[in-house]
C-alpha positions in Angstrom: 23.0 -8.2 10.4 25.7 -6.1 11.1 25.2 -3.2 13.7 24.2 0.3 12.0 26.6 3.1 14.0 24.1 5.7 15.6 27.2 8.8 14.7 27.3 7.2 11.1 23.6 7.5 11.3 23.3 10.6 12.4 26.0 12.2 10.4 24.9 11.0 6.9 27.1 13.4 5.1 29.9 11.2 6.4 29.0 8.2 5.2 31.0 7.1 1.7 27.9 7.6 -1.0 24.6 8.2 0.3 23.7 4.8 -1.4 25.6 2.9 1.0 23.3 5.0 3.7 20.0 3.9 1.9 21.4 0.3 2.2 22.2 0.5 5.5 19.1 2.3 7.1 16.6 0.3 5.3 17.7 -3.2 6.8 17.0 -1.8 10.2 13.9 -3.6 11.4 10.6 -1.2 12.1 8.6 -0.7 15.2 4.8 -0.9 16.1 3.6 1.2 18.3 3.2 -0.7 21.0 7.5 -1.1 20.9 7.7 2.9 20.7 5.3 3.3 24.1 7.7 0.6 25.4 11.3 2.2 24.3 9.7 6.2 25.3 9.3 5.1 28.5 13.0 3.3 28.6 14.2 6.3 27.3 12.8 8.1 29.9 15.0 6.6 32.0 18.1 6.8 30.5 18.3 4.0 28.2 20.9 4.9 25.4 19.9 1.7 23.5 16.1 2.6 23.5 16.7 5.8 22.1 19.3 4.2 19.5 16.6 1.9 18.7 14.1 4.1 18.1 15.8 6.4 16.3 17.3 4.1 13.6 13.6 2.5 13.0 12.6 5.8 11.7 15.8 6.8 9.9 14.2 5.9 6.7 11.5 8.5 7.1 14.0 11.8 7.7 15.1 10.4 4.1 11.6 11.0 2.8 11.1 14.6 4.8 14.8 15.6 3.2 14.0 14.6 -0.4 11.1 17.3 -0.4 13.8 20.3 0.3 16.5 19.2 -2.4 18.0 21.7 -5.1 17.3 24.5 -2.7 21.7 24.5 -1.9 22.4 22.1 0.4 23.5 18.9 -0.6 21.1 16.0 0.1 23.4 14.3 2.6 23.9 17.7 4.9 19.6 17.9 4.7 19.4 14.4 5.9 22.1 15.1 8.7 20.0 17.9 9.6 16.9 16.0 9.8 18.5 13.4 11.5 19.5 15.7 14.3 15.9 16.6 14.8 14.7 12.8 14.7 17.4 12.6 17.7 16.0 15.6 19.3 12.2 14.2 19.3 12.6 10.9 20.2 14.5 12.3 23.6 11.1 14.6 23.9 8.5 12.2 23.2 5.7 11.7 25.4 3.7 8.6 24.6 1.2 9.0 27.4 0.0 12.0 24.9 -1.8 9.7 22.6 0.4 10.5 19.8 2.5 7.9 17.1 5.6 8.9 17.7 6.1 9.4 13.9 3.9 12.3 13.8 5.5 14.0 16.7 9.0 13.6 15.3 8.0 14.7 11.7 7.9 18.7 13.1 11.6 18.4 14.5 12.7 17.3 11.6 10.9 19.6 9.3 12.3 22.6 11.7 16.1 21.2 11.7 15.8 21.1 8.2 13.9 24.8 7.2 17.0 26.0 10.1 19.5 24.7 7.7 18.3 26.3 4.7 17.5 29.6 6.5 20.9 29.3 7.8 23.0 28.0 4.4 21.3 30.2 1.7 20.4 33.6 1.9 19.8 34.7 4.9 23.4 36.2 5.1 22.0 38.9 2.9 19.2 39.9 5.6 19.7 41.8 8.9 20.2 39.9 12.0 16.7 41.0 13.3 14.8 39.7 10.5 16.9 36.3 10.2 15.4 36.5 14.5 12.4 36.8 13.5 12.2 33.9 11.1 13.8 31.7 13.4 11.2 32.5 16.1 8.3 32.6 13.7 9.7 29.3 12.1 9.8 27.5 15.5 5.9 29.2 17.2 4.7 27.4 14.3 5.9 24.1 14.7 5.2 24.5 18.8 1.2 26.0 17.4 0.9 22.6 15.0 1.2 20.6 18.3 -0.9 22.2 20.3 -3.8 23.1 17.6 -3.0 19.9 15.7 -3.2 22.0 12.6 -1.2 24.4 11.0 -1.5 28.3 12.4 -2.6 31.4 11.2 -0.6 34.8 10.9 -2.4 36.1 14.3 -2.2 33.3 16.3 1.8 32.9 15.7 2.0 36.9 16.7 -0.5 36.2 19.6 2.1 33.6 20.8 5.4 35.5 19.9 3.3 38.6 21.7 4.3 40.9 18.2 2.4 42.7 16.0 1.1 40.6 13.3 2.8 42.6 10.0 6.3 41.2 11.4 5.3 37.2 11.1 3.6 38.0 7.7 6.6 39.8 7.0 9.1 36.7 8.1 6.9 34.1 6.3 7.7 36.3 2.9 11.0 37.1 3.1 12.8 33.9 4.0 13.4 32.9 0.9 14.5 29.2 0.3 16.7 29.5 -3.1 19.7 28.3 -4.9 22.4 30.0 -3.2 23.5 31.5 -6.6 20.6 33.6 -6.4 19.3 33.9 -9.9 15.8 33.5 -10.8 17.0 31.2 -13.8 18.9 29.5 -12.1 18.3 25.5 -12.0 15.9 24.5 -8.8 15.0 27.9 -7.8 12.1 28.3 -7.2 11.6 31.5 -6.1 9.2 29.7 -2.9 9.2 32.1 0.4 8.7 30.0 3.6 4.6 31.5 3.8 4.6 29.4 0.2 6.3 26.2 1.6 3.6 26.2 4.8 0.9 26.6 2.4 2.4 24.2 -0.6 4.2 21.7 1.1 2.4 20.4 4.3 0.2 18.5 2.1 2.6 16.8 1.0 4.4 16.3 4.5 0.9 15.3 5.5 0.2 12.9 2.4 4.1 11.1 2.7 3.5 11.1 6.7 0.6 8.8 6.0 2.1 6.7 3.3 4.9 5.9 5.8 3.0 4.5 8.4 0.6 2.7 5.9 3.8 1.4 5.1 5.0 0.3 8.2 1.5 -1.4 9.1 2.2 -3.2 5.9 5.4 -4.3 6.7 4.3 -5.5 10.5 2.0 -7.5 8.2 4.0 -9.2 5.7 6.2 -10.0 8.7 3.3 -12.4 9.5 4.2 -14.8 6.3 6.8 -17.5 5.8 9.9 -16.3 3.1 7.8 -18.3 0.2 4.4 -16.5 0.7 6.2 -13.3 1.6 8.3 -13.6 -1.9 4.7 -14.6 -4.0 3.1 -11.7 -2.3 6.0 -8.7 -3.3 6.4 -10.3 -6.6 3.0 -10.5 -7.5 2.1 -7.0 -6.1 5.0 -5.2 -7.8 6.4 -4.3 -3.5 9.6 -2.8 -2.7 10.5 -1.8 -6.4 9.9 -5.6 -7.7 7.9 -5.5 -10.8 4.3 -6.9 -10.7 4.7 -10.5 -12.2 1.8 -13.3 -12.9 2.0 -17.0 -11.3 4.2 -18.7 -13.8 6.5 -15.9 -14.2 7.0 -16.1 -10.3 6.9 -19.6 -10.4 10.0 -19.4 -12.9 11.8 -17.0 -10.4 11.1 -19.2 -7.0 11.5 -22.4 -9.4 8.0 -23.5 -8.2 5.1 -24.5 -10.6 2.5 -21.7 -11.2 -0.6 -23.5 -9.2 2.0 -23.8 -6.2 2.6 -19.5 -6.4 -1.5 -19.5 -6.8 -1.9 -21.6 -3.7 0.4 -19.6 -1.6 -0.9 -16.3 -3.2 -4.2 -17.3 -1.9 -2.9 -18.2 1.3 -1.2 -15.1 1.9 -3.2 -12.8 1.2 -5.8 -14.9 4.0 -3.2 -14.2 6.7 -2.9 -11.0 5.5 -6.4 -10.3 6.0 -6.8 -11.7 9.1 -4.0 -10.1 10.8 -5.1 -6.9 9.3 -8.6 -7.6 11.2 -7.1 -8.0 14.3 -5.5 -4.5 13.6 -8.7 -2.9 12.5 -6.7 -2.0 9.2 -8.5 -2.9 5.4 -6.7 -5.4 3.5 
């Protein structure tokens, strides 16, 4: 497989159609958890490569984050360079000793590199300095507050920490407003959404897709288990990775196997499958 540049990585909005960048990051292999304690503690010590490796195994995920902040004027590639940056900027902070998946550490630097962006790119230049301040410093107390509460703060306790009165971080969370940059309420994909609306609407959904991925990364440290036959029987016949769901002659017509052959290694499968998954405590 031919090495993925970290800079090309990094710098999505480089690349020559973010298709080609889709290809690209979703051939790189993942990691379990066991390989990110591993690589955090390389990093630690000034392994470039670890913190390459690491990075680029969770590339696909800053894709996901970046897809939830589109049509708000910033072109997708720029919101995946963004959260890319912030990716970069966790896995050079993580602490595995903290019980944490990495994953759900890095997912707040992204989201923050990302909301910076848009607070930066859209209409902020119509606000004064102090209040663009404001949102920056309210923007980043929450994302520190997340970590340490593990959950997402209230109005006082982000003033408590930013030692201000509390009217100026309900007054940040309303006015940063994350809009087309033509500014027009009719305008297509604004939605009008001020950044106390995106903590309330949207973490959910971070939350929700956060799980999703790792489900899905359990599930491919699974199917990594199966020989190419069984691990072709099971995607086809499950509908994974886009294929559609198909029954046992139809696969046996793709594989060019007879349908009581795609049965038998169905059944096999999905054995292993379970009894890896019991080894990991997961439900199969």
């Amino acid at each position: 497989m031919r090495d993925l540049n970290i800079t090309q990585s990094i710098t999505a909005r480089d690349a020559a159609s973010l298709e080609k960048y889709f290809s690209d990051i979703a051939r790189e292999p993942t990691i379990n958890t066991e390989e990110e304690v591993l690589l955090a503690r390389k990093i630690r010590q000034g392994d470039l490569s670890a913190l390459h490796r690491l990075v680029k195994a969770n590339l696909r995920f800053v894709v996901s984050v970046a897809k939830k902040y589109q049509h708000q004027g910033i072109p997708m590639g720029d919101l995946i360079s963004e959260g890319n940056l912030g990716l970069l900027e966790a896995a050079k902070r993580f602490d595995e000793t903290r019980g944490f998946k990495f994953i759900s550490y890095a997912v707040w630097w992204i989201r923050q590199r990302i909301m910076e962006a848009l607070l930066d790119k859209t209409r902020m230049i119509r606000l004064p300095a102090n209040q663009v301040d404001m949102i920056v410093h309210v923007n980043r107390a929450t994302g520190v507050l997340e970590q340490r509460l593990e959950r997402l703060p209230v109005q006082d306790e982000i003033a408590a920490f930013l030692e201000t009165a509390e009217w100026k971080v309900k007054e940040a969370l309303h006015v940063a407003p994350f809009t087309h940059s033509y500014d027009k309420a009719d305008t297509p994909g604004n939605d009008g959404y001020s950044l106390l609306d995106r903590l309330h609407t949207d973490e959910p959904g971070i939350e929700g897709l956060l799980e999703a991925y790792q489900l899905k990364q359990q599930l491919d440290d699974l199917l990594n288990k199966l020989n190419d036959a069984e691990r072709s029987v099971v995607f086809y016949h499950y509908g994974l990775d886009g294929h559609s769901e198909l029954s046992a002659p139809e696969i046996g017509n793709r594989l060019g196997i007879s349908a009581e052959r795609v049965r038998q290694l169905r059944n096999r499968s999905i054995d292993k499958l379970r009894e890896s998954a019991n080894l990991q405590k997961l439900e199969i």
